[in-house]
Steps between C-alpha positions, in 0.01 A plus 500: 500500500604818638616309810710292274652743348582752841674163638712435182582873529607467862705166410674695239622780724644232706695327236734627256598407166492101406303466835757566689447658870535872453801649737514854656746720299685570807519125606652297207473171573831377757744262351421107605664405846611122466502315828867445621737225511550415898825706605544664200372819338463287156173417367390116532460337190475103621219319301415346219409696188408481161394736189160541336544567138630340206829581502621160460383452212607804313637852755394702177142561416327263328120317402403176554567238248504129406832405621870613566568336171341532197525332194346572086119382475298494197309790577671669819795373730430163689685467837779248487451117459664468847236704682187495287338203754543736793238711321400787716773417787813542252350828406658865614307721741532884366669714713530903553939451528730590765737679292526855510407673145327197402822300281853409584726681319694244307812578290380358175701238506325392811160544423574237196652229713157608750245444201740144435459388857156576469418293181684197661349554859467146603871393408671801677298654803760395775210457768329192266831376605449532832845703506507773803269802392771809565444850598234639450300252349507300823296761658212510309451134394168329574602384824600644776813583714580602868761736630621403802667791729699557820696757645795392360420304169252432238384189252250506191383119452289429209229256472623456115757267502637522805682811430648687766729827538668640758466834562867666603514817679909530519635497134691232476663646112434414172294116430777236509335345225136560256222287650096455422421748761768736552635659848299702682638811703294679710406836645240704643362850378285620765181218491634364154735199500750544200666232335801476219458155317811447307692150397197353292521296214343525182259229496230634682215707328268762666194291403347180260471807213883451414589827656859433601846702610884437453796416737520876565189552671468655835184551717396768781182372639324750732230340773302785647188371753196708317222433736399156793673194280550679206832543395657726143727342314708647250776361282758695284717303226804660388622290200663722202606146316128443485286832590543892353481591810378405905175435541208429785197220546347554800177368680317395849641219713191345717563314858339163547262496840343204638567133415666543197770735643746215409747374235414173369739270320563540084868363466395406130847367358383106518167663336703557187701210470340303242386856281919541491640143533220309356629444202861356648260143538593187346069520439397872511159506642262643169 
């Protein structure tokens, strides 16, 4: 026993708090080195990556329930006749949120047409549609995307409907028109690519919880490499027709290694036809 305890005493002056490697006061820990892009003093971000966490679902925190869409039950809420069969595959991981301070900050205005969007989930989230996910959402869906990058230009292509945005580093001016997912101007800060999203539409919502934005919105996303394939993500929405004020989600982008370091195929508009043309038959299928 007193072995035991002289090596969990020795263990602990070796790690810090939460188990964490205790550092010399006068060496803080040095700022993570990303490899380089060839020629360039940028970091390399090529590959394929994709979030752990919940966030498309809901970005604010939330527990795990029955299903997006609820309906009255004779003791508690039922999920919806549409999704009850799916049973424990229509249901809705909890999550710990992405956004900072734990809610949006709605006008409350907003918040009403939020909880309304909410209560009629499976008539208004755009991506049952299979309609283009927008920015930020696109980021954090359940599949993946993959930046490609070169000395000279950049592409984000999204497993998720084949979306795609090009990444501008010379600002062309203000969006010639609104569109699902925006323009995308570029800089970089240091390790951290910066980029303005403005020119989106108001169809898209940040997740299947009815969280959604205006016309107005604009987004500065921030991409900061945090440690080998690991990269921070950070989006701020500025939308005063919708939100009080800005506000921040943020969470972990991971790289894909090995065989799966790919993009499959999910162009899902012929998935859809018959849930939003079905009943155009001369004999709708029952």
């Amino acid at each position: 026993m007193m072995r035991i305890v002289a090596a969990l005493l020795a263990v602990g002056a070796v790690l810090g708090a939460g188990g964490a490697p205790a550092l010399a006061k006068d060496k803080p820990a040095a700022a993570y080195k990303a490899p380089r892009l060839a020629g360039t003093s940028h970091p390399d971000l090529n590959g394929v990556w994709q979030v752990m966490n919940a966030a498309g679902w809901d970005v604010e925190p939330h527990a795990a329930r029955a299903a997006l869409q609820m309906r009255p039950g004779p003791y508690v809420p039922l999920p919806a006749k549409e999704v009850l069969a799916l049973g424990a595959v229509g249901a809705v991981p909890g999550g710990l949120g992405v956004v900072e301070g734990g809610e949006i900050p709605y006008t409350p205005e907003a918040k009403k047409q939020r909880d309304e969007n909410r209560a009629d989930y499976l008539n208004r989230d755009p991506e049952i549609k299979c309609y283009l996910p927008g920015v930020p959402r696109a980021n954090y869906m359940r599949l993946p995307f993959q930046i490609f990058q070169s000395d000279s230009s950049m592409i984000m292509a999204y497993e998720y409907a084949g979306a795609v945005r090009n990444i501008l580093f010379d600002d062309p001016g203000p969006a010639p028109v609104d569109s699902w997912m925006g323009q995308s101007v570029a800089k970089w800060d240091g390790d951290t690519l910066v980029i303005k999203v403005t020119g989106l539409n108001d169809r898209t919502w940040f997740d299947r919880a009815g969280n959604f934005h205006s016309d107005q919105m604009t987004v500065e996303e921030r991409y900061t490499p945090a440690g080998p394939g690991v990269l921070r993500y950070e989006a701020t929405i500025t939308d005063p027709q919708t939100f009080t004020r800005p506000w921040k989600m943020s969470m972990n982008l991971y790289k894909h290694v090995g065989e799966d370091a790919q993009l499959n195929q999910f162009k899902c508009v012929e998935f859809v036809e018959e849930l939003m043309y079905g009943d155009l038959r001369k004999q709708p299928v029952k």
